[in-house]
N, C-alpha and C positions, 0 to 999 in steps of 0.2 A: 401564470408565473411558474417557471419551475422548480421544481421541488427535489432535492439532493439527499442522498445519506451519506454518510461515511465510515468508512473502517481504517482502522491502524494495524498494520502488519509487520510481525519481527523480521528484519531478512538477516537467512543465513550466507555470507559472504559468499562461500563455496554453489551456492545452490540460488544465488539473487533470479538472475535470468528466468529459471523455470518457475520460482513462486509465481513474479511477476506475471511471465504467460499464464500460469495456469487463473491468476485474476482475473487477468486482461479476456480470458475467454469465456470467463461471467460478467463481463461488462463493467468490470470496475477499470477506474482511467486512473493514473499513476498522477497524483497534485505535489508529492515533496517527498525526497527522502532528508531526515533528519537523524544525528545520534542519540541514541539511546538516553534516560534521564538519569538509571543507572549505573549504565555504562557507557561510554561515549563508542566504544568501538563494536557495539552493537548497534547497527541500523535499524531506524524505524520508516514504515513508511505509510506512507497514507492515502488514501484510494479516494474516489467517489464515486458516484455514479446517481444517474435520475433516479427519481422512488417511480414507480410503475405498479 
């Protein structure tokens, strides 16, 4: 069976794209971006990727 972690990442509007790449090139996969709980027009986002 596989086995997953996950992380939650703030993105900054201005800068989404290169967070994301720079995830995306440790292996974390992009599942949902969602607003913030604080503030709505801060995005959160959330990764995952296999455990290994």
């Amino acid at each position: 069976m596989t086995k997953w972690e996950y992380v939650t990442v703030p993105l900054l509007v201005h800068a989404t794209k290169q967070i994301l790449d720079t995830w995306g090139e440790d292996g974390w996969e992009l599942v949902q971006v969602v607003p913030g709980p604080n503030n709505p027009e801060q995005l959160v986002a959330y990764l995952k990727r296999e455990k290994g």
